[in-house]
N, C-alpha and C positions, 0 to 999 in steps of 0.2 A: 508780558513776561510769563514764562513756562518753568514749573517749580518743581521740579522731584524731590520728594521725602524719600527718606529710605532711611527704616527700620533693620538694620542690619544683624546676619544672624547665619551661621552656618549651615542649619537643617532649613528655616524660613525665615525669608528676606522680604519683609514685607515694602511695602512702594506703594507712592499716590503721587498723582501726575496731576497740579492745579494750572487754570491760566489765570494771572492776574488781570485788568485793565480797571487802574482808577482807584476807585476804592472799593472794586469788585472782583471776586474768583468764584469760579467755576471748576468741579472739580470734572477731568478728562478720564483720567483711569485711575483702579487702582487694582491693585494683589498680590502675590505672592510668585516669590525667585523660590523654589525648591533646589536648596545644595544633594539632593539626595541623602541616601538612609545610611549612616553610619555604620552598619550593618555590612551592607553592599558594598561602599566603595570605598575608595581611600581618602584620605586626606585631601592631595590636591588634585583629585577626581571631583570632589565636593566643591574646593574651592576654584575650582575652572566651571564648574558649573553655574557658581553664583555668579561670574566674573561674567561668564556668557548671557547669563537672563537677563542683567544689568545691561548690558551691550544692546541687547534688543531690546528695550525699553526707552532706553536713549537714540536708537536707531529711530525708532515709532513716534518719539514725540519731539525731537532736537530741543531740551529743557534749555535754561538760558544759565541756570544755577541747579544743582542737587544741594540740597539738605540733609545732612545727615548727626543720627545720634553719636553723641563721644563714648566709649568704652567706659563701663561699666561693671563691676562685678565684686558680690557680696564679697567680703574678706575669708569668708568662708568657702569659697568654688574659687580658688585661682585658675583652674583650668577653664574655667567657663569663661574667663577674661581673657584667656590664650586663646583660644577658639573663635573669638569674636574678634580678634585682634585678628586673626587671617580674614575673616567674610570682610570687614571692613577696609583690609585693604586693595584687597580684589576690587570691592565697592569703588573707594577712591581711585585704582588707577585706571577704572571702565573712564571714570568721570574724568580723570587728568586725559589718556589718549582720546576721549571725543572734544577735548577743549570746553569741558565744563568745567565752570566755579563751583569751588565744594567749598560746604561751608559749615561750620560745628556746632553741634547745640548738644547742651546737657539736659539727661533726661530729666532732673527736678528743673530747670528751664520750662522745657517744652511744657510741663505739667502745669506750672505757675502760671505763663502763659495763657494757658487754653483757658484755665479751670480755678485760677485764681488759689490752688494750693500746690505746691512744690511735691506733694507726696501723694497726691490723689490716686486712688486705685485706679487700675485697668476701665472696669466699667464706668467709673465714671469719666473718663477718658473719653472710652464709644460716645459716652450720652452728649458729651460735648461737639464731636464730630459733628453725629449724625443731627445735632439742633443747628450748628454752624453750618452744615452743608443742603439742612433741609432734607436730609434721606429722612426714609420713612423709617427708618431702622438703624438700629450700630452700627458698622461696619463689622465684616467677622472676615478671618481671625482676627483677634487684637490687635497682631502685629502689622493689619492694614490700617487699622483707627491709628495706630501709634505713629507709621511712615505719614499718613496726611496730618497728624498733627504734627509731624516734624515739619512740614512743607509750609503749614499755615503757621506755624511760630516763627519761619524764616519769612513771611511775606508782612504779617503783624509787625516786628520787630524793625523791620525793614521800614515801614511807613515810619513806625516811631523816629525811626533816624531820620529821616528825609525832613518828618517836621520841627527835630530839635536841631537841626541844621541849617533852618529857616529863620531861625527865631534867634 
């Protein structure tokens, strides 16, 4: 099985591309979708942008599911939760027109998951990555440690099912 994370995000869209087999992954790629500079372009200049890096990413690896973070956003930045609410949908319907399963994690999820607290900061985040994936280093920027933790919390979460499904 072939798992896209995606870290989604209007200025940076971060992605990690794992393959499963068994009770083993490997990670394939990972980085960053640049919606361009807010500055520069428009709105849905930005979000055709992200829609397109998305498009090529899934072109390059045919994932089996995308993983992606659910919306977020302090009560204090409404706009920051409108903003994400386009990149994310860009996101999903790269992933609905290639016939990819998209599937939702919350970010205190994904955090529990990896690192066994719901609120754990960023770096420790990385640390968790890069010990999971055996890099020699964090992953940078964060928002590529976050998309492969979004991808290994849907493949973790996933077994769990398989085996309470057993039982």
């Amino acid at each position: 099985m072939i798992i896209l994370g995606i870290d989604p995000g209007l200025n940076t869209t971060g992605y990690g591309v794992v393959e499963t087999s068994g009770n083993r992954f490997r990670l394939l790629e990972a980085g960053v979708v640049r919606g361009g500079s807010s500055a520069n372009c428009s709105l849905a200049e930005r979000v055709a942008e992200v829609h397109r890096g998305v498009m090529e990413v899934i072109d390059a690896h045919s994932p089996t599911v995308m993983a992606i973070e659910e919306l977020y956003s302090h009560y204090d930045r409404p706009k920051t939760a409108i903003l994400m609410g386009h990149a994310r949908g860009a996101i999903i319907l790269a992933g609905h027109l290639s016939g990819v399963e998209v599937k939702h994690y919350a970010a205190t999820q994904i955090k529990k998951t990896l690192t066994g607290n719901g609120r754990a900061p960023k770096t420790q985040m990385q640390q968790a990555i890069a010990r999971e994936l055996g890099l020699p280093a964090p992953p940078e920027p964060a928002d590529v440690a976050d998309a492969l933790a979004i991808a290994m919390t849907h493949w973790f979460l996933r077994r769990e099912w398989a085996v309470g499904s057993r039982q």
